[in-house]
Structure formats: structure tokens, C-alpha cells
N, C-alpha and C positions, 0 to 999 in steps of 0.2 A: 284568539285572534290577536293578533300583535298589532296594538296601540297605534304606535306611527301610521298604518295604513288606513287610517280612520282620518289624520290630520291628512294623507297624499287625496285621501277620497273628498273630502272638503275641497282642499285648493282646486282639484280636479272638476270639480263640480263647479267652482267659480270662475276657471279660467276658460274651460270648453275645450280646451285645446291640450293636447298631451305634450306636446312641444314649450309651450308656454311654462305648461306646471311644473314639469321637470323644471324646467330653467328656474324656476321659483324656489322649489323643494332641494337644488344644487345636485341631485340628481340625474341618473341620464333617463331618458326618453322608454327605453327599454324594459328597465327595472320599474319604471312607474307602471307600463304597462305590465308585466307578470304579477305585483302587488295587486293590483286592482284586480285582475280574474282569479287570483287567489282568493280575494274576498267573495267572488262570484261564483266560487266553486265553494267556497265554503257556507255562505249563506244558500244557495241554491238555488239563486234568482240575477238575473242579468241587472243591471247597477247603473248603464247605462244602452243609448242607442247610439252606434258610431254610423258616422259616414265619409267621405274620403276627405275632408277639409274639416272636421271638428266634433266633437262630441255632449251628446244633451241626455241630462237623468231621463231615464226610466221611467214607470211611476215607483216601481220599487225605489229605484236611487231618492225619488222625492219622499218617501217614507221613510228611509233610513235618514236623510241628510239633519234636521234635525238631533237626532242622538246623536248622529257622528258628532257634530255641534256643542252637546254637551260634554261627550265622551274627551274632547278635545280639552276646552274648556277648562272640564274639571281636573285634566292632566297639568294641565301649565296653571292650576291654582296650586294644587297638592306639591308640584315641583318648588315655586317658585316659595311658598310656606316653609318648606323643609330647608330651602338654600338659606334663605334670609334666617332662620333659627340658627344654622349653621354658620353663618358669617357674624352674627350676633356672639358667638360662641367663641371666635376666632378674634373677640375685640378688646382694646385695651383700655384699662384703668389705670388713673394714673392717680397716687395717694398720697396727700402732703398730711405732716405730722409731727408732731412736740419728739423734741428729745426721747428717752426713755421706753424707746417703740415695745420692747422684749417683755420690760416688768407693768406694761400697761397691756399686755397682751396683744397687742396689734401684727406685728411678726408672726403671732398663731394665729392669727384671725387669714390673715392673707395666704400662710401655707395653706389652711383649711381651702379657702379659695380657690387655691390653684389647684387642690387635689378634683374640687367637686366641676372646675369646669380645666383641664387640662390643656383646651385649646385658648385661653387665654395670655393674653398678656397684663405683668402686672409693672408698674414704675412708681416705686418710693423715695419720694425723699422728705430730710426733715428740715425744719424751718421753726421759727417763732412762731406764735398763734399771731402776731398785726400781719405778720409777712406773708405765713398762710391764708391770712383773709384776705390780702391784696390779689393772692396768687387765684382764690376761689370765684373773686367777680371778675378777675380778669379772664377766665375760662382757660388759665394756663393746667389746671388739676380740677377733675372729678369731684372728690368729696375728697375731707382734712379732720382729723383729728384734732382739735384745739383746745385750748380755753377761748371761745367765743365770747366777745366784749358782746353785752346787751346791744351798746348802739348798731353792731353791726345787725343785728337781726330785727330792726324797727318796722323797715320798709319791704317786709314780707319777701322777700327776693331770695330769704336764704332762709333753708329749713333746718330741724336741726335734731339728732335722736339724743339722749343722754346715755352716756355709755358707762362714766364711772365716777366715783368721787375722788379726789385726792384732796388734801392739808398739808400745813406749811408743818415743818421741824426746823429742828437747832440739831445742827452738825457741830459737835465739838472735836477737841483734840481727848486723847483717851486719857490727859494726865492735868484734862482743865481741873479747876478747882469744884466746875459743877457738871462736872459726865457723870456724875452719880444718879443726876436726877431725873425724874422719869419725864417729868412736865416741867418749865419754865417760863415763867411769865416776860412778855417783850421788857419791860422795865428794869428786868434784871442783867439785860444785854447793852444797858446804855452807854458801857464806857469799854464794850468790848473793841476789837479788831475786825473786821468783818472781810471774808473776801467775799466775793458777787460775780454773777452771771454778766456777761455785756450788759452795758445802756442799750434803752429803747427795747427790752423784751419785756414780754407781760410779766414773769416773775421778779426782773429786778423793779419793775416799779409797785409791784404790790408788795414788796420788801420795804420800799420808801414811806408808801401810803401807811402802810402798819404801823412802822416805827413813829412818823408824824404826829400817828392819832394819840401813841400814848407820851406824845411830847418831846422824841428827839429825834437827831436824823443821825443814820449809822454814821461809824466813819469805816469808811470803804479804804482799804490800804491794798487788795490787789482787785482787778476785774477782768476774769476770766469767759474765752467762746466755749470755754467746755465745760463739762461737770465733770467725767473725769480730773481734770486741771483743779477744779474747787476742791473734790474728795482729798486732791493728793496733799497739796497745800494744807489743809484741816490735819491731814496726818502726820503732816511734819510740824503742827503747833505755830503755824506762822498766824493763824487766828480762826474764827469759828465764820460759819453761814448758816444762812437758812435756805433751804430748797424746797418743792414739793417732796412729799413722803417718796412714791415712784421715785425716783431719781437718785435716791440713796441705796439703790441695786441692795433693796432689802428680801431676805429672804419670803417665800410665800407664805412661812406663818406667821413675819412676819416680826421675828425675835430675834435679834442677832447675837451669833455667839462671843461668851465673854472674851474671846482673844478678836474680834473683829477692829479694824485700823482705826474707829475712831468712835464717839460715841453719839444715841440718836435721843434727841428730848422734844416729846410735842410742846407747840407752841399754846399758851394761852394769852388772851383768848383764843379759839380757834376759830381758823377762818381757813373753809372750805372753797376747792378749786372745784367746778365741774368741768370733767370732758366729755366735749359730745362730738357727735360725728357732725358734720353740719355737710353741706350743697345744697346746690343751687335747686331752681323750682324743678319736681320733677319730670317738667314737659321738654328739659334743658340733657336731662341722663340718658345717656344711651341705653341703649338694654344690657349690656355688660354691668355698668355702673348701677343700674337697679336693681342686677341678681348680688351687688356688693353690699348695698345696704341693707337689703332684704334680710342680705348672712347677718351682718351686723344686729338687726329687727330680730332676730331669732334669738341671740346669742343675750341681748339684753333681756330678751322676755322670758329666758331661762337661767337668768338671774333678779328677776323681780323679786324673789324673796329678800335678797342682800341689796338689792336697791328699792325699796316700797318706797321709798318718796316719787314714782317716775309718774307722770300722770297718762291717762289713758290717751289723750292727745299727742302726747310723745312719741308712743309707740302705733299708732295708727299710721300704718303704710300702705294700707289696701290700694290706697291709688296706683301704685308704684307697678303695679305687675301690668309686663307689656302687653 
């Protein structure tokens, strides 16, 4: 029996009058009535008792009316479940993020994404990690890729998964006196050239802070918005940087070949970046934005062997599932 004649047998039931119901159900008068003996021919029992000004159940209509009730009911819950999964599915994310999206895998992470929910929409752009934190309380972006400053995550407001580690290098030129070396210590860069990242991002001032602790402050001769701009500069010998490792478009193993444009030496001491994914509480995510981190939640926790420092709090997102 076809569904809708169950929600016409309800209103009909409620309004007494076929004139009324139709007008309710947008229906004409006619078609409500052949609906309704269709179900009377099909169940085999009269549904109602008419008389020339209105109509009243049965006692059969009073035994079905109830199921009809649920029958209804349970139609417009299963419908409206299905719609809202689907409009879920049809929502957008929006992902602010460090430099370097490609060699940090982030670019894979979000194709992945778009393959497994197709009806999505995704919008990336990148920023500094203060910039991105300003953008993430502001609710102008989803979740962000950053270096996340401690203070920002004091007052519980912002969550935050670990996703990778990165450290700082020495970008030289290929014909400095010390591209040979594998490791160099800050001390040995004291009276270098240095070109730099803009003022006011998190990696140029932890360039500052470095240099301070072990007693000098670079001297900065150019300060570049791009890291391309910095690579290029290192290559033509106008003076060395220090970057995140990421950001030196290193190969994935992570060795670069001997004719590569310029040369890469870790920094000692080492001092370690982490990137995590961070947003806001997740009573704040849409459901799009929770099947985003979830991907994320997976992808770290199938790299726990190369990250074992993550602790089990990190990765506990069970709340998250809509």
C-alpha cells in the first residue's frame, strides 16, 4: 500500500471533512476520495462512516488510526535522517594552514577528502600560525594547521590533534664555506648574512629567540613573504636562512641530490616544531568539519609508529562522531 495514503487517512481522520483535507493535503477532493476506498478495498474493511455533511472513523478506522500514526511518523523521521546526512554531506570546510601544504601532506589529506565525501565543499587558504589562530577564534575557518603557541590553547576553547613534527635547518648557498656539513651549530652562523621570513611570523621570531639564547641576533640583510623568495636568494649566495625542514621542498627521503640549488644542515641544538591540527570545541564543528578531523584522527593514528610520542589524549576523538 502506498505510504502517503496513510498520512491522507490521518488528516482525514482529523479534519472529518474531505473538502477540508484535500485543501490541507493540496490535493483535490476527488483523488482523496478514490485514495481512501483504495485502502478500503485493500484492507477489506470500510475506514470510515459518511454522511452528507462529513465523515467519522469506523471502529476499523479507530484501529488502524493509530499505526497509520506511527506509519507516518516513522516516514517523516527516516526521511528527514537521510535529508539532513545528505545536506551534511553537501557542506563546506574551510582550512587555514602554514606554508608548505604539499611536503606536510595536507593537499593529500584534503584530496583524500574530497574523494570520500564528493558532495563537499573544501576552501584552503594559507596564513601564519598568529594569523591562523586569530582566524580560528574568530570562526572565520574550521580547523588550521599550525604551529599552535601554548598560550593559545590555555583556556580549553581550542582543541588540538598532533599531526607532525618538523625542526629548524641551515639553508646555505652550494659554494658556502660550510655546505659541506651535515649539522651546525647556531654559534657558527653568528656573523653570517641571513635572509628571513616577514616580521611577526612564528618562524621568524623563533629564528630571533634561537639566535638570542646562544648570544646574538642575526643580521637580517633581506626579509622575504615567500620561501620560494628565500630558496632563491640562498641560491644565488646573497646569504643563508634558516627555515622549517618542510619548507626546503625536500625530497621524501628526505636526501637531496648532490646537484640540488643549494645546501641543507640541521640545526644544533635542535629545536623541534610541532604541527597539529587544532579547532575549536567540538560542539562548535559541523558535521562536515568532524568527518575532516576524524580523516585526520585516522591518518595520525596510522602513523603512531613514526610519531610514538602522541599521547592517548591527543588522539581520543570519540566525542566527535555526529
Amino acid at each position: 500500500m502506498n505510504i502517503e495514503y496513510f498520512r491522507e487517512f490521518t488528516v482525514l481522520a482529523d479534519c472529518s471533512n474531505y473538502l477540508e483535507a484535500a485543501d490541507r493535503l493540496f490535493i483535490g477532493q476527488s483523488t482523496l476520495s478514490k485514495h481512501i476506498m483504495s485502502m478500503e478495498k485493500e484492507l477489506g474493511v470500510p475506514l470510515f462512516e459518511r454522511t452528507s455533511r462529513k465523515v467519522s472513523l469506523s471502529k476499523y478506522g479507530k484501529l488502524l488510526l493509530p499505526y497509520a500514526n506511527t506509519i507516518v511518523q516513522t516516514q517523516y523521521s527516516y526521511t528527514s535522517t537521510l535529508q539532513n546526512e545528505l545536506e551534511s554531506e553537501r557542506g563546506r570546510v574551510t582550512v587555514g594552514t602554514i606554508a608548505a601544504t604539499a611536503k606536510y601532506g595536507i593537499t593529500g589529506l584534503i584530496a583524500d577528502f574530497k574523494r570520500k565525501y564528493p558532495g563537499s565543499s573544501i576552501q584552503m587558504f594559507e596564513g601564519d600560525p598568529n594569523d591562523l589562530a586569530s582566524q580560528l577564534r574568530e570562526r572565520k575557518c574550521d580547523v588550521i594547521f599550525a604551529h599552535m603557541p601554548e598560550r593559545e590553547l590555555t583556556d580549553g576553547t581550542v582543541q588540538r590533534i598532533h599531526y607532525l613534527d618538523d625542526s629548524l635547518v641551515c639553508i646555505l648557498p652550494r659554494k658556502h664555506p660550510l655546505a659541506e656539513k651535515k649539522e651546525l651549530r647556531l654559534e657558527q652562523l653568528r656573523d653570517e648574512t641571513f635572509i628571513a621570513l616577514k616580521e611577526n611570523t612564528t618562524i621568524h621570531q623563533l629564528i630571533l629567540d634561537s639566535c638570542y639564547r646562544v648570544g646574538f641576533s642575526p643580521k637580517i640583510a633581506f626579509i622575504c613573504h615567500r620561501i620560494d623568495s628565500v630558496l632563491d636568494l640562498v641560491t644565488k649566495g646573497m646569504g643563508i636562512a634558516i627555515l622549517a625542514e618542510y619548507m626546503t621542498n625536500r625530497p621524501e627521503d628526505g636526501n637531496f641530490p648532490e646537484n640540488a640549488p643549494f645546501a641543507v644542515a640541521s640545526i644544533l641544538p635542535h629545536t623541534t616544531i610541532s604541527v597539529d591540527l587544532c579547532y575549536r570545541n567540538q560542539h562548535d564543528l559541523s558535521p562536515m568539519a568532524k568527518r575532516f578531523v576524524e580523516l585526520v584522527q585516522k591518518k595520525t593514528e596510522a602513523d603512531i609508529p613514526a610519531n610514538s610520542n602522541l599521547s592517548a589524549s591527543q588522539l581520543n576523538l570519540s566525542s566527535l562522531r555526529p
